[in-house]
N, CA, C, O and CB atoms as a CASP TS submission, in Angstrom:
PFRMAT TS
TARGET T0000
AUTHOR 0000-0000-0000
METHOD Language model
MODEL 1
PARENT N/A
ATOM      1  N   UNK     1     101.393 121.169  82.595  1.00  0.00           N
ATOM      2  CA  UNK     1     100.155 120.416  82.569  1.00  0.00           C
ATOM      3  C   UNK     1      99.012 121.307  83.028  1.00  0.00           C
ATOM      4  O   UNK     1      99.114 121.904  84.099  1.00  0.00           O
ATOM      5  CB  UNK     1     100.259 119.158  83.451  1.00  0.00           C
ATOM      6  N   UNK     2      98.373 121.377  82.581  1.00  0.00           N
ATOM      7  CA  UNK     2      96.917 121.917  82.751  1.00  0.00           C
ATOM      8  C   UNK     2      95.781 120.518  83.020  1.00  0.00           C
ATOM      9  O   UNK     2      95.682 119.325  82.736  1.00  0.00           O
ATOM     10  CB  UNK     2      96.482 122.863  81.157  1.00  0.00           C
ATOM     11  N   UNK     3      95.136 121.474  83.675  1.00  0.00           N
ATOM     12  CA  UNK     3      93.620 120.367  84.553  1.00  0.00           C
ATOM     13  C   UNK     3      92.330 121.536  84.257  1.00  0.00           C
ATOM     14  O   UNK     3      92.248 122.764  84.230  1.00  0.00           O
ATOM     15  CB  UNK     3      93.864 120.028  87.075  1.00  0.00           C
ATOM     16  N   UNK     4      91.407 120.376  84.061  1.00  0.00           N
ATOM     17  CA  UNK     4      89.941 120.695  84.535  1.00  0.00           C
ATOM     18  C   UNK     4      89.257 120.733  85.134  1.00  0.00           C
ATOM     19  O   UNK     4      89.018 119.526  85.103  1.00  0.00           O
ATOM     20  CB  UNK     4      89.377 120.532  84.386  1.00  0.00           C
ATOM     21  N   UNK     5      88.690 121.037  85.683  1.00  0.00           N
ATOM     22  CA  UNK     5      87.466 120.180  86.963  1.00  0.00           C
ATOM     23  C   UNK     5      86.739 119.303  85.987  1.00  0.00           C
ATOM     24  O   UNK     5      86.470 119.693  84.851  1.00  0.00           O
ATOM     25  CB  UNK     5      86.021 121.405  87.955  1.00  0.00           C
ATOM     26  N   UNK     6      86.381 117.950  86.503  1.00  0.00           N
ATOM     27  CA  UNK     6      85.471 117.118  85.696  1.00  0.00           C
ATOM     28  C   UNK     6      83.712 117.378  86.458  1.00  0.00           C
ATOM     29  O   UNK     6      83.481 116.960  87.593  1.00  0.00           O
ATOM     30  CB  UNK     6      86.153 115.273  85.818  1.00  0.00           C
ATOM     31  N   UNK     7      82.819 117.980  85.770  1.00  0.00           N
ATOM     32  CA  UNK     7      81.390 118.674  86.587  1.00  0.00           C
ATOM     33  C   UNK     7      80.613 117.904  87.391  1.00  0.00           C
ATOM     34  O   UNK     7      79.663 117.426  86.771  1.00  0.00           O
ATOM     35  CB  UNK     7      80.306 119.183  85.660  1.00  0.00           C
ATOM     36  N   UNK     8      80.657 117.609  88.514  1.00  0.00           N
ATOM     37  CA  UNK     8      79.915 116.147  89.189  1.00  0.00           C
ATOM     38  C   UNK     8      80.450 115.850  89.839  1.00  0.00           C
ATOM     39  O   UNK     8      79.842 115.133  90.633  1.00  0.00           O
ATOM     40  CB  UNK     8      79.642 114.985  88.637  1.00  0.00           C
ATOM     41  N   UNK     9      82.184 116.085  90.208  1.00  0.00           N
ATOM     42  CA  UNK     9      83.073 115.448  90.925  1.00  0.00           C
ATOM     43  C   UNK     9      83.934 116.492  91.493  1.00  0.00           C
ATOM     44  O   UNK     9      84.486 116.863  90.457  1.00  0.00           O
ATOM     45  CB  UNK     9      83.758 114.457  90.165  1.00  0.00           C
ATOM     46  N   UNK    10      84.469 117.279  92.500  1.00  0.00           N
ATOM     47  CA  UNK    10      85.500 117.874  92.521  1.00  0.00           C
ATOM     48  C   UNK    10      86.794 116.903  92.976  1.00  0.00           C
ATOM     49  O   UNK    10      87.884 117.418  93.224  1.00  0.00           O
ATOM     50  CB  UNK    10      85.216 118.995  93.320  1.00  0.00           C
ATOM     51  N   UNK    11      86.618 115.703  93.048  1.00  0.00           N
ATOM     52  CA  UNK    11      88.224 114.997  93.045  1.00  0.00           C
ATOM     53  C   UNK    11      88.585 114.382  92.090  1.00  0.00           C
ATOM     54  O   UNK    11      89.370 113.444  92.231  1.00  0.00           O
ATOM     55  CB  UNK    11      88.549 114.036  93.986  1.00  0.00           C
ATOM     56  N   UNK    12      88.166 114.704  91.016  1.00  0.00           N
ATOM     57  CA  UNK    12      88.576 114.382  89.236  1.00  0.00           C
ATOM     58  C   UNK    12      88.666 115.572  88.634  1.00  0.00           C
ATOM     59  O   UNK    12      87.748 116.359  88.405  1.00  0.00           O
ATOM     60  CB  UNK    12      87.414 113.506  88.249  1.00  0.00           C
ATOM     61  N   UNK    13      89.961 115.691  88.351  1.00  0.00           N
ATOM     62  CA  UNK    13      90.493 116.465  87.095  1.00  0.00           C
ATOM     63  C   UNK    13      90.500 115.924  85.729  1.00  0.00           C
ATOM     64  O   UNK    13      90.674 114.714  85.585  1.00  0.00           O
ATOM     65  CB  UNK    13      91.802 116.779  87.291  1.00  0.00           C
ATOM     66  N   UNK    14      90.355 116.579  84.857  1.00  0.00           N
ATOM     67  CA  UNK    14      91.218 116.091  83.280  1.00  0.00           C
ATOM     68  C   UNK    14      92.206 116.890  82.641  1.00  0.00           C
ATOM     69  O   UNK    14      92.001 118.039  82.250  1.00  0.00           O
ATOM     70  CB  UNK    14      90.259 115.968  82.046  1.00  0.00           C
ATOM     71  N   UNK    15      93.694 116.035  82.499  1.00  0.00           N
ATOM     72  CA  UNK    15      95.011 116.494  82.237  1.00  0.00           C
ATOM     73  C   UNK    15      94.675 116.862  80.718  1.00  0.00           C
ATOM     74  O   UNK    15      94.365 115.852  80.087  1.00  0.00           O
ATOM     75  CB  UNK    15      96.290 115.340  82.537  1.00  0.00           C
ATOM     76  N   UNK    16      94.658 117.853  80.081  1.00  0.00           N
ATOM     77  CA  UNK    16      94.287 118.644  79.061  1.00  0.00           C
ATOM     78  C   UNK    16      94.828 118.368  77.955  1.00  0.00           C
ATOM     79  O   UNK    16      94.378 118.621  76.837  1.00  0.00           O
ATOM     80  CB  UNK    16      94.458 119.803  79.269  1.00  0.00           C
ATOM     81  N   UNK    17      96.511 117.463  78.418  1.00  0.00           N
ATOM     82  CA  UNK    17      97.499 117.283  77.323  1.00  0.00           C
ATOM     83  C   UNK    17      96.822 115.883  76.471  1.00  0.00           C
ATOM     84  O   UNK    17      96.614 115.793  75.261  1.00  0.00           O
ATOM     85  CB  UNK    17      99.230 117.016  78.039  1.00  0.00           C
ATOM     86  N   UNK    18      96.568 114.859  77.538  1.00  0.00           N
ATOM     87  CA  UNK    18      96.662 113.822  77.476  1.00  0.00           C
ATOM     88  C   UNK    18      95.114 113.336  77.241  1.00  0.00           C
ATOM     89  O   UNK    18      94.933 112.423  76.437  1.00  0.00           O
ATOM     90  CB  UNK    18      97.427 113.427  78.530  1.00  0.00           C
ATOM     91  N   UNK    19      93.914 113.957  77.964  1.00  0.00           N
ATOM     92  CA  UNK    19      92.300 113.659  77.929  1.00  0.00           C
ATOM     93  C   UNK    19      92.146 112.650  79.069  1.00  0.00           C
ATOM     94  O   UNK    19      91.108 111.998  79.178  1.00  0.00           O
ATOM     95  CB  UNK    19      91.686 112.959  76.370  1.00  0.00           C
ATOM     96  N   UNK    20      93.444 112.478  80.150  1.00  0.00           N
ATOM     97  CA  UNK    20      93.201 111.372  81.071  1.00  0.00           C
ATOM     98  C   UNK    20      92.085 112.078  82.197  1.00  0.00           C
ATOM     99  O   UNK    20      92.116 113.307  82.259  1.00  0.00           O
ATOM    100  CB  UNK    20      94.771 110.800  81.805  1.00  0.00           C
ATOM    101  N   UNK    21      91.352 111.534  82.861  1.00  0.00           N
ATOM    102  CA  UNK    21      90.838 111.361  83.847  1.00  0.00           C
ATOM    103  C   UNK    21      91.986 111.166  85.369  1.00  0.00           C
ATOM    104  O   UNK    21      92.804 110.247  85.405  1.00  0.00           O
ATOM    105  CB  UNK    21      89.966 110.253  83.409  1.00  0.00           C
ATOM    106  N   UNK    22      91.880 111.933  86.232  1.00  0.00           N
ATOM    107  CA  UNK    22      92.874 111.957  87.548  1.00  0.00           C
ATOM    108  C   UNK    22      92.412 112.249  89.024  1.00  0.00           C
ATOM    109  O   UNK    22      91.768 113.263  89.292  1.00  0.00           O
ATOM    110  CB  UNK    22      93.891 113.022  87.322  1.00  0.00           C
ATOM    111  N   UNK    23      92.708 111.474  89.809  1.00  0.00           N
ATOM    112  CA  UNK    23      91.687 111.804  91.201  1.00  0.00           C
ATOM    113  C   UNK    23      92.942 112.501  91.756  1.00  0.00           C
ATOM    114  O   UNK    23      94.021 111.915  91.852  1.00  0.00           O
ATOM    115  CB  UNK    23      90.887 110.266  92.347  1.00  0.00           C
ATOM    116  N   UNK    24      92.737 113.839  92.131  1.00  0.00           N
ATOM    117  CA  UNK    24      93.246 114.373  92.847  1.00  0.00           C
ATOM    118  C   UNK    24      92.769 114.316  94.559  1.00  0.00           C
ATOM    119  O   UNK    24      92.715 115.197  95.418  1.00  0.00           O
ATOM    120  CB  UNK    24      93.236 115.415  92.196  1.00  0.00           C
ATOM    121  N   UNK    25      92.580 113.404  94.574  1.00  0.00           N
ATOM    122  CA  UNK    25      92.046 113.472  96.410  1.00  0.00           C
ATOM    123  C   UNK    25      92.463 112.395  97.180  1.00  0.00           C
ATOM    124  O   UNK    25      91.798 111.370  97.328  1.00  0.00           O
ATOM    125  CB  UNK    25      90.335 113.407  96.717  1.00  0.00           C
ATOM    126  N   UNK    26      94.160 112.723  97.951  1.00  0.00           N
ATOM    127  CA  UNK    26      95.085 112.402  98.277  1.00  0.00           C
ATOM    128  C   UNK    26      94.720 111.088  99.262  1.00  0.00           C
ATOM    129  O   UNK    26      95.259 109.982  99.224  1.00  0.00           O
ATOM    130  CB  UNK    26      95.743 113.529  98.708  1.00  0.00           C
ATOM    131  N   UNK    27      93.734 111.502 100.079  1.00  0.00           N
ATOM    132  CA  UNK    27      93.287 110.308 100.964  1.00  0.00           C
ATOM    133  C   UNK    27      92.991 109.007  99.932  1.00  0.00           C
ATOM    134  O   UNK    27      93.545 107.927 100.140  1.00  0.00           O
ATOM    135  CB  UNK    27      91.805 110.755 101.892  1.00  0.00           C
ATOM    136  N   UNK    28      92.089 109.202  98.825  1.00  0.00           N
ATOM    137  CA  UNK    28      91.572 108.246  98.069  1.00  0.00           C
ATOM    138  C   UNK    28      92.842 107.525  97.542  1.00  0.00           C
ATOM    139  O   UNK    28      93.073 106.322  97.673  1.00  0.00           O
ATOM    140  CB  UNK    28      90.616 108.811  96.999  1.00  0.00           C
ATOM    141  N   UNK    29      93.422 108.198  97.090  1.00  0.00           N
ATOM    142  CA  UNK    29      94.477 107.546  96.489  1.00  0.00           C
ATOM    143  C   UNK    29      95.610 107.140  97.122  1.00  0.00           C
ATOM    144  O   UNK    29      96.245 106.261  96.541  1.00  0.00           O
ATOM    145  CB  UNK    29      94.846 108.182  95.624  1.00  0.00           C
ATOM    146  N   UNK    30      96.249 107.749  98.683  1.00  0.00           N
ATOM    147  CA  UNK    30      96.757 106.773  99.700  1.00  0.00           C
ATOM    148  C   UNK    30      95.913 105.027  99.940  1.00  0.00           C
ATOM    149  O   UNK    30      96.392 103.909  99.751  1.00  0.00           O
ATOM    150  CB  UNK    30      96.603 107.733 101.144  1.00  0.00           C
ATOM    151  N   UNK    31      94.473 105.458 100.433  1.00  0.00           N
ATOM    152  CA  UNK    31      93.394 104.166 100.477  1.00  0.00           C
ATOM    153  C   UNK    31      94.006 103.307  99.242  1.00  0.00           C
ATOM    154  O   UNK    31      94.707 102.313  99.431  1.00  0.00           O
ATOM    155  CB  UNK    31      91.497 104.657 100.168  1.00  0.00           C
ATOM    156  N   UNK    32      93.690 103.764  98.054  1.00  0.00           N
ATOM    157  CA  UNK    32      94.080 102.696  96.536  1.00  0.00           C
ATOM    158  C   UNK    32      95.525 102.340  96.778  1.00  0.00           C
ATOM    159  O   UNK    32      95.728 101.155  96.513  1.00  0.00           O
ATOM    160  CB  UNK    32      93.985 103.616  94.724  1.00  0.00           C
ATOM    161  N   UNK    33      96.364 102.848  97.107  1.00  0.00           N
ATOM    162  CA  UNK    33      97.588 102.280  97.065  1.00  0.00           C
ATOM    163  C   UNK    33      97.965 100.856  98.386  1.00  0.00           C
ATOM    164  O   UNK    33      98.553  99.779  98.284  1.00  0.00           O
ATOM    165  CB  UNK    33      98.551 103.678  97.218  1.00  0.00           C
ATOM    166  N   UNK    34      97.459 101.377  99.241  1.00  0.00           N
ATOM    167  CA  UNK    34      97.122 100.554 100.478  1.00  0.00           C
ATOM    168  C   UNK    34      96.622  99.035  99.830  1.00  0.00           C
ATOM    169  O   UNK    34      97.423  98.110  99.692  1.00  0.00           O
ATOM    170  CB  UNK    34      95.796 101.395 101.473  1.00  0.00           C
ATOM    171  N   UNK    35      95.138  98.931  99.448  1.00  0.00           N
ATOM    172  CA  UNK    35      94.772  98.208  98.802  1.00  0.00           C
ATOM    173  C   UNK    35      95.282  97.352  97.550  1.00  0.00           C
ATOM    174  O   UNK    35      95.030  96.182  97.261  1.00  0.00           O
ATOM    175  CB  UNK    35      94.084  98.717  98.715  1.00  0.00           C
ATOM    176  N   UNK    36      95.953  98.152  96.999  1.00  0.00           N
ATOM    177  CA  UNK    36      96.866  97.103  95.915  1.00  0.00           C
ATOM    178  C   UNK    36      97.982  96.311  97.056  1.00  0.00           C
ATOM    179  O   UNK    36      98.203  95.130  96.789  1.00  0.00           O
ATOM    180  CB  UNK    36      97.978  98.247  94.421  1.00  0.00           C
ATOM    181  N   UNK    37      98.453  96.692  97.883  1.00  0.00           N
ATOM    182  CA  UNK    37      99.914  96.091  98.642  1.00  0.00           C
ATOM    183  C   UNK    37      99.401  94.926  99.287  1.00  0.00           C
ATOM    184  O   UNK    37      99.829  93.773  99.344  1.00  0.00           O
ATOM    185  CB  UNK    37     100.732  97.156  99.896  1.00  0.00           C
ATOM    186  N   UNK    38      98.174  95.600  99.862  1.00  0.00           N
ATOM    187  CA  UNK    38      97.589  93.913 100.682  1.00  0.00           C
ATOM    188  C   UNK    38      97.429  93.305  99.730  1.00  0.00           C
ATOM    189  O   UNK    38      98.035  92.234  99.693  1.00  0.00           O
ATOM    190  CB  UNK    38      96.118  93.684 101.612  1.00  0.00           C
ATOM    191  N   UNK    39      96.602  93.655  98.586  1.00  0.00           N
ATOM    192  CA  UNK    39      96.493  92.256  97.401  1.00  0.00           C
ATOM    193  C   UNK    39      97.251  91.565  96.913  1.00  0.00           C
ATOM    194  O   UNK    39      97.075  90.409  96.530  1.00  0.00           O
ATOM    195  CB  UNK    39      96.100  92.390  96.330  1.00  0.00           C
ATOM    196  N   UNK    40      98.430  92.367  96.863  1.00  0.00           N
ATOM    197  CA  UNK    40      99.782  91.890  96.593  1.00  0.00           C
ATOM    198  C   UNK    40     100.502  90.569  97.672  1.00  0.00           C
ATOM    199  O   UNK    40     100.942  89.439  97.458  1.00  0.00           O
ATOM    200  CB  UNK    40     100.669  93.297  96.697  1.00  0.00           C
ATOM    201  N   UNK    41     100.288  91.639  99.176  1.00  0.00           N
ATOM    202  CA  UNK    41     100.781  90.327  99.446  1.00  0.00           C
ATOM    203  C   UNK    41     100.025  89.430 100.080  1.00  0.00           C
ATOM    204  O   UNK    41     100.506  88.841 101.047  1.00  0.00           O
ATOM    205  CB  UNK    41     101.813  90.368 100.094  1.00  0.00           C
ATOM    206  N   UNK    42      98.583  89.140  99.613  1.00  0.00           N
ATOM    207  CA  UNK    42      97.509  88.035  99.634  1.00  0.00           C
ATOM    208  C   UNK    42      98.246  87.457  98.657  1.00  0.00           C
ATOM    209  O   UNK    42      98.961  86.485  98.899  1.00  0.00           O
ATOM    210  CB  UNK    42      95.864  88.321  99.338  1.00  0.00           C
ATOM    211  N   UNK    43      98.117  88.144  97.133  1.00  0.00           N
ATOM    212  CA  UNK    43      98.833  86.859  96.986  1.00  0.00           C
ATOM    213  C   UNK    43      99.909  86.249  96.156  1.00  0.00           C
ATOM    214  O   UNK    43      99.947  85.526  95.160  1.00  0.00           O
ATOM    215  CB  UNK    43      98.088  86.203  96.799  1.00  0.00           C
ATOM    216  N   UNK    44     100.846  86.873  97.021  1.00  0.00           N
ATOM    217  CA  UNK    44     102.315  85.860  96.967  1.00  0.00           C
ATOM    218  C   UNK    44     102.225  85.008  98.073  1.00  0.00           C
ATOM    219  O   UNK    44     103.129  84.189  98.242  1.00  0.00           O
ATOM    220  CB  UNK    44     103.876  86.690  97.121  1.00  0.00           C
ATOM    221  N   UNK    45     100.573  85.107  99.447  1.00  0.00           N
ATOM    222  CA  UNK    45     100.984  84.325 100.452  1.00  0.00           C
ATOM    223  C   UNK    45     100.538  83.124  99.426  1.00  0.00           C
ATOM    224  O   UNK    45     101.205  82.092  99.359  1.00  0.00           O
ATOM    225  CB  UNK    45     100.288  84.545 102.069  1.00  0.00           C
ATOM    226  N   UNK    46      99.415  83.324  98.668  1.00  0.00           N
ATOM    227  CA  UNK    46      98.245  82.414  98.561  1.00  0.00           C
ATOM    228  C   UNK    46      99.446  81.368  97.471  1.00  0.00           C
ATOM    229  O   UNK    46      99.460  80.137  97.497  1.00  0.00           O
ATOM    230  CB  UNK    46      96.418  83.280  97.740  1.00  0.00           C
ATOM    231  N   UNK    47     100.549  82.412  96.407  1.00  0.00           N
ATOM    232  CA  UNK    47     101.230  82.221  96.003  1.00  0.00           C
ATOM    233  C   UNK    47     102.515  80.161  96.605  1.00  0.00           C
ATOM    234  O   UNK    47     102.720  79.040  96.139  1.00  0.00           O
ATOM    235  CB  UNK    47     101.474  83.767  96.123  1.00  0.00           C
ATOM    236  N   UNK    48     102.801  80.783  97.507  1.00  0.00           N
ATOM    237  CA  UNK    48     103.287  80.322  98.768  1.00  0.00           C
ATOM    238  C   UNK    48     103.017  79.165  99.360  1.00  0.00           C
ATOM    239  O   UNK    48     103.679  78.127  99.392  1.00  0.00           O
ATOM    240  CB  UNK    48     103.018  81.052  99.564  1.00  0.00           C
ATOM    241  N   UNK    49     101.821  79.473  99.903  1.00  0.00           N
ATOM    242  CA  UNK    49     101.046  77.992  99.966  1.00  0.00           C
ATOM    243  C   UNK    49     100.865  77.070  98.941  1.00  0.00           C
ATOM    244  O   UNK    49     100.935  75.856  99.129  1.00  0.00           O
ATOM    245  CB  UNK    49      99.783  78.119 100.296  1.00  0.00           C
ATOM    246  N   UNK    50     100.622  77.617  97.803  1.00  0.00           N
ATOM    247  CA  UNK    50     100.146  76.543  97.010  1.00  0.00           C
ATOM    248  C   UNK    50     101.907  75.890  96.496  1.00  0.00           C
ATOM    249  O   UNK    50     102.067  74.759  96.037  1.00  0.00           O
ATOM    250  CB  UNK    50      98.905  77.243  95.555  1.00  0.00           C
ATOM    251  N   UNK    51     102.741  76.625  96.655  1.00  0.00           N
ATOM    252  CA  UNK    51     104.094  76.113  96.299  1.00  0.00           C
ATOM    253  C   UNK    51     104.444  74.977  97.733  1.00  0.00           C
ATOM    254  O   UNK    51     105.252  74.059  97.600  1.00  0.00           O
ATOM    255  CB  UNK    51     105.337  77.638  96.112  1.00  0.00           C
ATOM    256  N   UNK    52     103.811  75.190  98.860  1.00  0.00           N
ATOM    257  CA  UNK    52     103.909  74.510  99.863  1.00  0.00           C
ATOM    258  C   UNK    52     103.239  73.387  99.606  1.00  0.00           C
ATOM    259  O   UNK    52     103.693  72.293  99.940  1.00  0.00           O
ATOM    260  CB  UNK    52     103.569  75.108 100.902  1.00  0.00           C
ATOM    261  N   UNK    53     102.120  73.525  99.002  1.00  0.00           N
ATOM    262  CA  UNK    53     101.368  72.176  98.639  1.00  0.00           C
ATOM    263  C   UNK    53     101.886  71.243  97.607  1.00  0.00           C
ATOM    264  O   UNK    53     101.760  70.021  97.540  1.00  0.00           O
ATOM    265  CB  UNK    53     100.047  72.476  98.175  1.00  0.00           C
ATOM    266  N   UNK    54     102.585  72.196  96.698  1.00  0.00           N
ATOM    267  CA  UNK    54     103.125  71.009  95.771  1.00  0.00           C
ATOM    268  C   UNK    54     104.313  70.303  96.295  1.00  0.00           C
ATOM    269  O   UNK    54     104.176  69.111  96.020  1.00  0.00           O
ATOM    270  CB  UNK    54     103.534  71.522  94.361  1.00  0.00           C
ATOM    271  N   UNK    55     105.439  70.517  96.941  1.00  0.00           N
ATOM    272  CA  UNK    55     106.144  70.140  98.105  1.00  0.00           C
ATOM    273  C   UNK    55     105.657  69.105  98.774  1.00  0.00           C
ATOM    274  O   UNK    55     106.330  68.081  98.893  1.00  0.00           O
ATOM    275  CB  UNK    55     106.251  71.090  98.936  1.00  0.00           C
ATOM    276  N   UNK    56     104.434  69.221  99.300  1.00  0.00           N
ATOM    277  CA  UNK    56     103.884  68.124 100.460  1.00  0.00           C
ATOM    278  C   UNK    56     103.526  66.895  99.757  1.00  0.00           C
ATOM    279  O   UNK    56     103.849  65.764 100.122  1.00  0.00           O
ATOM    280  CB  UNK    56     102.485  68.634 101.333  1.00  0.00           C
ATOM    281  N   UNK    57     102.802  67.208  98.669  1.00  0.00           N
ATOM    282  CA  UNK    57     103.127  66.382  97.746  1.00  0.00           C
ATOM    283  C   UNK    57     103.946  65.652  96.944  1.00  0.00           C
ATOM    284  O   UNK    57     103.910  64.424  96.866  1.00  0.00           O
ATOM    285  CB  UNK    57     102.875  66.597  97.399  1.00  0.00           C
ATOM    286  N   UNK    58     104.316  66.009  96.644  1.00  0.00           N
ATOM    287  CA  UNK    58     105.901  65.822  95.968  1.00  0.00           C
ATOM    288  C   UNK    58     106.235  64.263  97.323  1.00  0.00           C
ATOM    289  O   UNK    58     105.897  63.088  97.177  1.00  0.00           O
ATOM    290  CB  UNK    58     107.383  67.942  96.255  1.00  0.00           C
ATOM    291  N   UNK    59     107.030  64.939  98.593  1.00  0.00           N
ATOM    292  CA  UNK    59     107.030  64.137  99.463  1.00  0.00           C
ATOM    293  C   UNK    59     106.259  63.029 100.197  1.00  0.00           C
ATOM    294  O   UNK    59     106.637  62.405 101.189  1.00  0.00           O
ATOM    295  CB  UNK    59     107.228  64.671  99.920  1.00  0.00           C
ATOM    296  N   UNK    60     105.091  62.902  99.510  1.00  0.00           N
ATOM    297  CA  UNK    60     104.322  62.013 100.028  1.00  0.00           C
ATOM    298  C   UNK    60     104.198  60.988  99.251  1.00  0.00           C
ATOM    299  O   UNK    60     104.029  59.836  99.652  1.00  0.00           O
ATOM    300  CB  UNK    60     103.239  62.448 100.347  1.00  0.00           C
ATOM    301  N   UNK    61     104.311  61.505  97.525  1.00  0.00           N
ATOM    302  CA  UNK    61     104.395  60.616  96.786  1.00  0.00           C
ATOM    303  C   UNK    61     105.507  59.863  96.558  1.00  0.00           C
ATOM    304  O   UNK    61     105.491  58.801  95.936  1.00  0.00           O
ATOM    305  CB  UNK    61     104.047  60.985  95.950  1.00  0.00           C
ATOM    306  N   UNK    62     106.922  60.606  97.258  1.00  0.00           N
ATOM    307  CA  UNK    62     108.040  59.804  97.260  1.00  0.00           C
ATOM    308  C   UNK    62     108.022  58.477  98.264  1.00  0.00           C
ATOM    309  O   UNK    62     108.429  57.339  98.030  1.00  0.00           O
ATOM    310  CB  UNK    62     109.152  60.721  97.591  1.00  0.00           C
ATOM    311  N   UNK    63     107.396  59.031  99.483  1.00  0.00           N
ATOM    312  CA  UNK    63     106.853  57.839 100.585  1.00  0.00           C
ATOM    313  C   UNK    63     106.471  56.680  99.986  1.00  0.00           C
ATOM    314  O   UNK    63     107.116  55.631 100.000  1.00  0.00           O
ATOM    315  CB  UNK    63     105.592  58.224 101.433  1.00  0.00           C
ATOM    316  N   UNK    64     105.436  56.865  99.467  1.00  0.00           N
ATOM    317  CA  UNK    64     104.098  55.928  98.703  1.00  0.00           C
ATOM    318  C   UNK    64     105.022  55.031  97.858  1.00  0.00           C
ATOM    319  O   UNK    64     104.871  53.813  97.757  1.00  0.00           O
ATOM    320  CB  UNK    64     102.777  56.951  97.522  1.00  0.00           C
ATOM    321  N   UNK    65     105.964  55.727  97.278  1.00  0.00           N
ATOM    322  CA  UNK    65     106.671  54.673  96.181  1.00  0.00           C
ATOM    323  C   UNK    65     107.961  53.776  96.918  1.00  0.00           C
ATOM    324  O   UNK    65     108.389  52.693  96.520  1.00  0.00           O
ATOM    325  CB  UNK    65     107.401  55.688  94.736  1.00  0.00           C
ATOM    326  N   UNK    66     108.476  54.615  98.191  1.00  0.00           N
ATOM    327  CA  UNK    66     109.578  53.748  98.701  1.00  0.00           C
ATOM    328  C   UNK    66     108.820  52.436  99.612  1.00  0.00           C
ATOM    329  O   UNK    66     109.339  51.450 100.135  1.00  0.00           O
ATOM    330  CB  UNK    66     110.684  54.775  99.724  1.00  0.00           C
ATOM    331  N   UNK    67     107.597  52.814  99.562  1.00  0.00           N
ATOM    332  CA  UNK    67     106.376  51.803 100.898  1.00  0.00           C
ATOM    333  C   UNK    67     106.225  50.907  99.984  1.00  0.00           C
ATOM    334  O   UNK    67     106.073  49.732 100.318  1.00  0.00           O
ATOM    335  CB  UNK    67     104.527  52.482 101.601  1.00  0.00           C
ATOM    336  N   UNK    68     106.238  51.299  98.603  1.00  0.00           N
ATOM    337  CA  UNK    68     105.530  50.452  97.566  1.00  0.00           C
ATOM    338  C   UNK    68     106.825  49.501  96.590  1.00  0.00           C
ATOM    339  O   UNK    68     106.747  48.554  95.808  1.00  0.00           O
ATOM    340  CB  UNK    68     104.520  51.669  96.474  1.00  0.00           C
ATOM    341  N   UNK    69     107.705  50.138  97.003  1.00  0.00           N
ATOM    342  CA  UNK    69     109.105  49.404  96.198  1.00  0.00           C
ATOM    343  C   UNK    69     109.494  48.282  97.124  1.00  0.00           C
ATOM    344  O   UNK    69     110.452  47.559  96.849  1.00  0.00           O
ATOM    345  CB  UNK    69     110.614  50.532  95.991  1.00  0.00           C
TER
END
């Protein structure tokens, strides 16, 4: 693989094979990876809850109908 410097940036390369764009600047891209994991697990919490809510529901409406039978 061969790289470029992209002119304006020294933490962007371009992979020569391919024409991709690449941040070589290890901190940045530790930071980005960081950031996807919390989003991730925002949300399977947010995920979670709302599976908790349909549950609470679920059970309340079973109430309502045995109060009501």
């Amino acid at each position: 693989m061969t790289y470029l410097k992209v002119e304006g940036n020294s933490n962007l390369v371009r992979d020569t094979s391919t024409g991709a764009i690449l941040n070589i600047n290890k901190d940045e891209i530790s930071a980005a990876r960081k950031r996807k994991l919390e989003r991730k697990q925002k949300e399977q919490e947010f995920d979670n809850l709302k599976d908790e809510v349909g549950d609470i529901k679920k059970m309340l409406t079973q109430i309502i109908e045995k109060l009501d039978g």
